[in-house]
ROVEX-505307 format. One line per field, with one value per residue: residue number from 1; x, y, z of N, C-alpha, C, O in turn. Coordinates in steps of 0.001 Angstrom, whole numbers, plus 500000, padded with zeros to 6 digits. Last residue first. Layout:
drenro <- [NUM ...]
npx <- [X ...]
npy <- [Y ...]
npz <- [Z ...]
capx <- [X ...]
capy <- [Y ...]
capz <- [Z ...]
cpx <- [X ...]
cpy <- [Y ...]
cpz <- [Z ...]
opx <- [X ...]
opy <- [Y ...]
opz <- [Z ...]
//
This chain:
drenro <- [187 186 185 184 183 182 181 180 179 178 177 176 175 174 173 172 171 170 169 168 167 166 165 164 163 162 161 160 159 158 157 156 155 154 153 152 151 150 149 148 147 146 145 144 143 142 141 140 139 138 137 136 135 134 133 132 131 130 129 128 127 126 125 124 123 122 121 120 119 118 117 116 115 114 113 112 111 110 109 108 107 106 105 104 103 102 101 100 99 98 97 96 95 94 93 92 91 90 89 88 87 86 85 84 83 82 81 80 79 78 77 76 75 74 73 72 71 70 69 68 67 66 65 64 63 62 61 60 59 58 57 56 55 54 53 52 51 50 49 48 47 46 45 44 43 42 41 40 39 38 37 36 35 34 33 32 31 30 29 28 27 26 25 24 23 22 21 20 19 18 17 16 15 14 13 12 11 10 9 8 7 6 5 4 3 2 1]
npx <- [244873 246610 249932 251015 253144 255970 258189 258842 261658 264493 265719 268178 270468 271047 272079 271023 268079 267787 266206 263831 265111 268575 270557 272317 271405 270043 269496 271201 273150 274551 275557 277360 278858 280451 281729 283441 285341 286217 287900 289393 290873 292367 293642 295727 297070 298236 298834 297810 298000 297246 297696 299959 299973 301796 302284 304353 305336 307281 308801 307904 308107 304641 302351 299084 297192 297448 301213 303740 306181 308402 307335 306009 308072 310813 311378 311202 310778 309144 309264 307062 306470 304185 303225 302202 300519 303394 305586 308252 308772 307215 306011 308434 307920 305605 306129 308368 306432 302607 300680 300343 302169 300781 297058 295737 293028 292484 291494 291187 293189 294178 295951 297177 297572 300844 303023 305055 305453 301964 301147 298898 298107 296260 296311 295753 296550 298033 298763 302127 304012 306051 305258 305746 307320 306013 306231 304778 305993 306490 305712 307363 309816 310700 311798 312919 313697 316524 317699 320649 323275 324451 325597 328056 329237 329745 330980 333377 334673 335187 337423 339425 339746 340412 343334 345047 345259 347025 348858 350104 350638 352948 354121 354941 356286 359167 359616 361820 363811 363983 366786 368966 369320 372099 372726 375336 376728 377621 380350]
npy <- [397145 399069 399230 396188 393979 393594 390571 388026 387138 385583 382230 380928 378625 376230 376632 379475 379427 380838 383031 385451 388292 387925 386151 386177 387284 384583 381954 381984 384654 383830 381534 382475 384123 382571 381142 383376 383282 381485 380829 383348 382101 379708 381674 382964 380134 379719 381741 380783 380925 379784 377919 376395 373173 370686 367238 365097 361529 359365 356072 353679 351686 350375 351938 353084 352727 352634 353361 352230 351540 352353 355798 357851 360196 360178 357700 358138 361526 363360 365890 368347 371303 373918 377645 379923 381563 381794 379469 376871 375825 374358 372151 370549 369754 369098 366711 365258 364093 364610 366696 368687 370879 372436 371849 372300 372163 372115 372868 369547 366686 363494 360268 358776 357967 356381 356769 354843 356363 357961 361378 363535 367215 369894 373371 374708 376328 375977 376485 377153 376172 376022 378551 379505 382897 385828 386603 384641 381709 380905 377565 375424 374496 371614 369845 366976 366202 364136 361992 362139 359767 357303 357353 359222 357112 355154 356709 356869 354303 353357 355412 354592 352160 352574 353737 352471 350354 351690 351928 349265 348516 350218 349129 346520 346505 344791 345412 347684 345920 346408 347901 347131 348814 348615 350403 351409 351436 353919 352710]
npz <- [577914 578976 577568 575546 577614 578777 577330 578921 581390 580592 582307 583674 582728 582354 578872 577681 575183 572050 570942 570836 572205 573457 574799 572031 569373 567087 566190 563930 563666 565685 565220 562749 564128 565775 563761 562621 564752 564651 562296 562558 564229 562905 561524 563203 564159 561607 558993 555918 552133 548281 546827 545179 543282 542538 541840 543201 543946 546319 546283 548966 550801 550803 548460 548539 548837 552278 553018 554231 556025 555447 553788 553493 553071 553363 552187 549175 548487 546018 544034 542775 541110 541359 540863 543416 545344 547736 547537 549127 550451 552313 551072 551078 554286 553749 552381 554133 556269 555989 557816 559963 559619 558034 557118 554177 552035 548867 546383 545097 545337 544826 544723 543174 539324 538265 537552 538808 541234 542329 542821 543401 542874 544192 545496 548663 551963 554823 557729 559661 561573 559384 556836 553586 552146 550643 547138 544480 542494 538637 537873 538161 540496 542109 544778 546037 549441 550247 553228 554900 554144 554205 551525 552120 553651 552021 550586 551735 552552 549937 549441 551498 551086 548011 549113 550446 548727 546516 548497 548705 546362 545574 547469 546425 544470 545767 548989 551069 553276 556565 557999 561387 563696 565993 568778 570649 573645 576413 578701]
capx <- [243940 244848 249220 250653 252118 254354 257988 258889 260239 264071 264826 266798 270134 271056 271908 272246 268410 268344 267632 264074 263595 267727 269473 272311 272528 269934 269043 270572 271636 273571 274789 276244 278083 279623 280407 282382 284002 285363 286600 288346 290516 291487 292514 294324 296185 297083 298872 297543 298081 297195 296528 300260 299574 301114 301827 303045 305372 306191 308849 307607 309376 305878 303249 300749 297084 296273 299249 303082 304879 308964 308773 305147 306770 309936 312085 310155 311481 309532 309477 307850 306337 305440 302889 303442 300404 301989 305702 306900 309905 307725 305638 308130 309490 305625 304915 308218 307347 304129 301282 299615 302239 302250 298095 296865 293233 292441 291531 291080 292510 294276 295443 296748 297436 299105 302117 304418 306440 303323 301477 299788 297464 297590 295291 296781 295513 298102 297840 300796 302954 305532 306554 304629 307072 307100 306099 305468 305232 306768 305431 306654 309193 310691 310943 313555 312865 315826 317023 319451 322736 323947 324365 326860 329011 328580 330119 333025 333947 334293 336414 338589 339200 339832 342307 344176 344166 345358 348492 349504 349437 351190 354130 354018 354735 358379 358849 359850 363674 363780 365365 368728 368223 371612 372587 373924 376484 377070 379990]
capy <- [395864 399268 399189 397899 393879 393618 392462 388573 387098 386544 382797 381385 380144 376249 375363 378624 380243 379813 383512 384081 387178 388559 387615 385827 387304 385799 382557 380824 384128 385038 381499 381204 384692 383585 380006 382227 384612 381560 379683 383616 383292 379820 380448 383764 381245 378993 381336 381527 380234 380405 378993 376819 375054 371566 368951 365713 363134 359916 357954 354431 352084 350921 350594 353717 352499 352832 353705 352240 351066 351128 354586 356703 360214 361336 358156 357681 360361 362847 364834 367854 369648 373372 376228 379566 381359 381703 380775 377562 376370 375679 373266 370804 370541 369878 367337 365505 365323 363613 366119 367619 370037 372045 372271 371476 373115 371386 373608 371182 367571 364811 361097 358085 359059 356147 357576 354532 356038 356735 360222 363150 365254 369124 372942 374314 375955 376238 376119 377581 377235 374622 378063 379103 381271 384773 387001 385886 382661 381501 379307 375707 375316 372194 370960 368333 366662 365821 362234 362440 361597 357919 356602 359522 358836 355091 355967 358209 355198 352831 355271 356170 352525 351321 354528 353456 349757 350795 353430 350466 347893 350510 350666 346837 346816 345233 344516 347365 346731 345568 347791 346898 347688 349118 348726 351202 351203 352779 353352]
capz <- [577335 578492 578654 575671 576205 578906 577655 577779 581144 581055 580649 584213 582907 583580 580049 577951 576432 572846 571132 570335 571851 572578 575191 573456 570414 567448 567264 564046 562757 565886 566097 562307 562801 566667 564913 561900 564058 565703 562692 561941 564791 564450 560689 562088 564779 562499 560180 556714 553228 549710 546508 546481 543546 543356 541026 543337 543092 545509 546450 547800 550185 551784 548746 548733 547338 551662 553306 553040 556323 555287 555139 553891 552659 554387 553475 550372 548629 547951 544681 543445 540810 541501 540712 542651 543589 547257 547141 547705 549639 552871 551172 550302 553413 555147 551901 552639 556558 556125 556721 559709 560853 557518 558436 555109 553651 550080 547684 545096 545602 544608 545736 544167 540749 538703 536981 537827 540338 542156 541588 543762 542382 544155 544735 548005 550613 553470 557300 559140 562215 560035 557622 554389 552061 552031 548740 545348 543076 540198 537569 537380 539806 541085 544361 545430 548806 550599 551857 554461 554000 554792 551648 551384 554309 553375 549563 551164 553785 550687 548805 551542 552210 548633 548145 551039 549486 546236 547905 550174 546934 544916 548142 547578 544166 544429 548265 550384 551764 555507 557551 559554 563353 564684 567823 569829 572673 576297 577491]
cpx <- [243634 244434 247330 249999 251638 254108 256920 258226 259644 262175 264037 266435 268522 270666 271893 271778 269939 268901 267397 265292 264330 266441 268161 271511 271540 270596 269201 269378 270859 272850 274221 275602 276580 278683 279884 281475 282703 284407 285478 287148 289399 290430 291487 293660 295169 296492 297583 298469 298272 297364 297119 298878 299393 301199 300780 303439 304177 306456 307511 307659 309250 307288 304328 302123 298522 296865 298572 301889 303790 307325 308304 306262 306130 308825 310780 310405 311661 309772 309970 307988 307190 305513 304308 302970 301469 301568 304146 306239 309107 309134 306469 306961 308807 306970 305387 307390 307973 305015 302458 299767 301784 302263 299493 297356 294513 293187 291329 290828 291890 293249 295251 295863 296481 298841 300969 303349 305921 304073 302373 299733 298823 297355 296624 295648 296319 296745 298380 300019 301687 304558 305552 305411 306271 306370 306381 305100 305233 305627 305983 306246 308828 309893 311272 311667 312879 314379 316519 318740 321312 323568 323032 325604 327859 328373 329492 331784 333005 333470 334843 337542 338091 339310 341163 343365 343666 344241 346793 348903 348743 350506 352616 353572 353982 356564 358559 359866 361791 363718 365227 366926 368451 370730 372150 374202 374820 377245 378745]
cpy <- [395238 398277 399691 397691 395531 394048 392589 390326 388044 386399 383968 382396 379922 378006 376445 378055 378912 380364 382325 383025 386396 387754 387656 386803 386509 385623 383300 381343 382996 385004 382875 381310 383845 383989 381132 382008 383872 382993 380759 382432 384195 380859 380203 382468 382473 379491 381024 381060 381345 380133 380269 378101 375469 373100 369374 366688 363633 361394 358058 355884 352931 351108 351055 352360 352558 352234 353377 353090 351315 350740 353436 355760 359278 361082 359276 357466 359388 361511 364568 366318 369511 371830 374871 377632 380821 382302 380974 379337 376923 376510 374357 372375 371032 370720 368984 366497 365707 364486 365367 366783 368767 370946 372103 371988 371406 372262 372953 371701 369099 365764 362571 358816 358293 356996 357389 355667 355896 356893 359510 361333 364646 367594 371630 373233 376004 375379 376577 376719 377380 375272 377184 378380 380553 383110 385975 385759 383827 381859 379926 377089 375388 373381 371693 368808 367517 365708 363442 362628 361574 359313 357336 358647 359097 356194 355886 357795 356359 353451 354825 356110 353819 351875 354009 353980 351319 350796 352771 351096 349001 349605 350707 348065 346657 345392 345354 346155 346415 346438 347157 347097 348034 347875 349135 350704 350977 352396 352703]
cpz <- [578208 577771 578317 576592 576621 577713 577672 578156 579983 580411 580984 582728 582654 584182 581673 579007 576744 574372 572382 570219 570883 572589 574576 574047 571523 568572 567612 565032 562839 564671 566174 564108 562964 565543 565476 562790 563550 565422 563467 561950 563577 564681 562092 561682 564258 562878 560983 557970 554459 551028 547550 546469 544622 543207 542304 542769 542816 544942 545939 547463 548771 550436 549626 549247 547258 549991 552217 553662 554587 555446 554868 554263 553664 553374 554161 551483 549662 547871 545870 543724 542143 541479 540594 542141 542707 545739 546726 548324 548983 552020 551402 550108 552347 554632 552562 552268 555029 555750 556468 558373 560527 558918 557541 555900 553863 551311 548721 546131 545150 545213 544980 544911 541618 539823 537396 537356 539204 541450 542359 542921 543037 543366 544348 546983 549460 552338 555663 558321 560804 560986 558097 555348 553448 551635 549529 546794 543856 540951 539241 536676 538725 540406 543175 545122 547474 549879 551696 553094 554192 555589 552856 551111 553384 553775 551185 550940 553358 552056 549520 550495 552246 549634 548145 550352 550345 547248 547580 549584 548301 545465 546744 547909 545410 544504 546984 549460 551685 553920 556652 559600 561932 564380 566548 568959 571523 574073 576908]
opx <- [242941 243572 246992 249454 251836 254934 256311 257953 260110 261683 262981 267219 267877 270595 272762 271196 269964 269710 266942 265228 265322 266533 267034 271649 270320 270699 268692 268240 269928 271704 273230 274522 275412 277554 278714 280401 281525 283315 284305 285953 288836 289337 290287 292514 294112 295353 296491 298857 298721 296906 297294 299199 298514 302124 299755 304565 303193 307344 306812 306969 310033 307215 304953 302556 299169 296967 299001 301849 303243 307047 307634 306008 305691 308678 310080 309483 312134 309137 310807 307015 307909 304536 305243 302560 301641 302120 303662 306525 309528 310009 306405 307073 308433 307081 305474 308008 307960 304747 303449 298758 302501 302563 299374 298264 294325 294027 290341 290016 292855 292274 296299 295064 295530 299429 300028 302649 306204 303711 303325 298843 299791 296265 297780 294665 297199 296330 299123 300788 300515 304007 304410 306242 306271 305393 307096 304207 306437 304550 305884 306365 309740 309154 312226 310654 312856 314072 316049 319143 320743 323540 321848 324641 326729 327289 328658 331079 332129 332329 333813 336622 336941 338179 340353 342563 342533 343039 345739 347790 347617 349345 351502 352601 352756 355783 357886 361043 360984 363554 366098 366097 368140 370934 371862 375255 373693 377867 378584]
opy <- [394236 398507 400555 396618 396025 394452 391950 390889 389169 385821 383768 383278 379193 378482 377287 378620 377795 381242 382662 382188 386764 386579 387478 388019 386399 384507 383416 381122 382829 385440 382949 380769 384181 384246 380959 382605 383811 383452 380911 382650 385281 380625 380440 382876 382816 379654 381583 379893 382474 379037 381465 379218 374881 373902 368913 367167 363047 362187 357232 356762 352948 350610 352062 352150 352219 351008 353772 353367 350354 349623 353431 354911 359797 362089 359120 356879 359619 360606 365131 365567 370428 371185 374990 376724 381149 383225 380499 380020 377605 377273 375316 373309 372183 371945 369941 367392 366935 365481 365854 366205 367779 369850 371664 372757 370194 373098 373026 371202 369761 365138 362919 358273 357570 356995 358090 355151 356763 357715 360006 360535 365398 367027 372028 372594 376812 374233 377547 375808 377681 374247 377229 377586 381290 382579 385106 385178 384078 382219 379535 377532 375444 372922 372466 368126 368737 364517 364019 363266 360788 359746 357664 359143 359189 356421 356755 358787 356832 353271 355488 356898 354054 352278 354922 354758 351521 351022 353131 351045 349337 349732 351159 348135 346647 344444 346384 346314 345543 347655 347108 346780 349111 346673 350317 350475 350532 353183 351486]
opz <- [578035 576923 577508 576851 577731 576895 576814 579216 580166 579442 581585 582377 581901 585315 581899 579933 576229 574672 573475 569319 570255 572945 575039 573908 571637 569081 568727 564618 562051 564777 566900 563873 563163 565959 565816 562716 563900 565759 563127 561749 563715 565197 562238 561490 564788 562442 561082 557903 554260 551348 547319 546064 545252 543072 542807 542902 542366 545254 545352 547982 547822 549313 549297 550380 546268 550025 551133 554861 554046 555011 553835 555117 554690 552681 555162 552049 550775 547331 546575 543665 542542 541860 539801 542864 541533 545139 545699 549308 548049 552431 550634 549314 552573 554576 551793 551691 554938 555075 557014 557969 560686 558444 556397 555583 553768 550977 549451 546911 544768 545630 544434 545675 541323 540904 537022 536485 538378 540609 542962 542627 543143 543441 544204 547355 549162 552166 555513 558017 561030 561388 557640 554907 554434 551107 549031 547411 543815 540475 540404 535534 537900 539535 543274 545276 547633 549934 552676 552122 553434 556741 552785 550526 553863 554314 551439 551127 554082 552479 549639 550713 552618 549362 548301 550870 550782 547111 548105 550107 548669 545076 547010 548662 545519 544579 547013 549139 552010 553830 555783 560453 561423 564550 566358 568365 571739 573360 576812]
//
């Protein structure tokens, strides 16, 4: 036959069951607080005046009128109608653009995670948010900005020298220079 044993249980301890309850609360606290340390930093963006129509995606170029400020209020950097790739800008700037709204005027902050990081630039101390007033003038896809440069250089070379060909009209490296047109016939 067989037999069973019996395991006596210990009794809880006065105020141990609120020490368990303390310390899981303790844990989940402490894990909640590193989960949220380590969130990404965002960018907020604030609206000023609205603006209309689509927003400027990481493919495009934007004109953009802007001052950009330290913590302390000292401006470090501004511009008028400055031309920005979204590509060519610290990744803060690049977010920040692409919530805006052409003719829309907007404050923002970047947080120095996606601005300048642990290195700094120039007047820009490493570990520094920054804040910028910006006007979003206008903005294009790359490829139209490309595609009007080159109108451009064909414009500025057919008034520099006239088409290709043409009298007075730069002859191209290694091309033979047509001979000029006879002069009236009977002289």
């Amino acid at each position: 036959m067989t037999e069973i044993h019996r395991v006596p249980l210990q009794p809880i301890a006065r105020g141990a069951l609120t020490k368990l309850w303390i310390g899981l609360f303790a844990v989940v606290l402490v894990g909640g607080l590193l989960a949220w340390r380590a969130l990404p930093s965002h960018v907020k963006v604030t609206t000023v005046t609205a603006g209309t129509g689509a927003s400027p995606t990481e493919e495009d170029v934007a004109l953009v009128n802007y001052v950009g400020r330290l913590p302390d209020g000292k401006v470090f950097d501004q511009g008028k109608q400055a031309v920005f790739p979204l590509q060519g800008v610290i990744p803060g700037f690049t977010q920040a653009l692409m919530k805006m709204q052409k003719g829309g005027s907007y404050k923002v902050h970047i947080p120095w995670q996606l601005a300048y990081g642990d290195k700094g630039a120039g007047p820009i101390p490493p570990r520094t948010d920054l804040d910028f007033d910006v006007d979003l003038i206008d903005f294009r896809n790359r490829a139209e900005i490309e595609a009007q440069q080159r109108m451009i250089q064909q414009m500025q070379q057919q008034m520099k020298g006239g088409a290709p060909g043409a009298p007075g009209a730069e002859t191209a490296p290694g091309a033979v220079p047509e001979a000029p047109p006879a002069g009236p016939a009977g002289n």
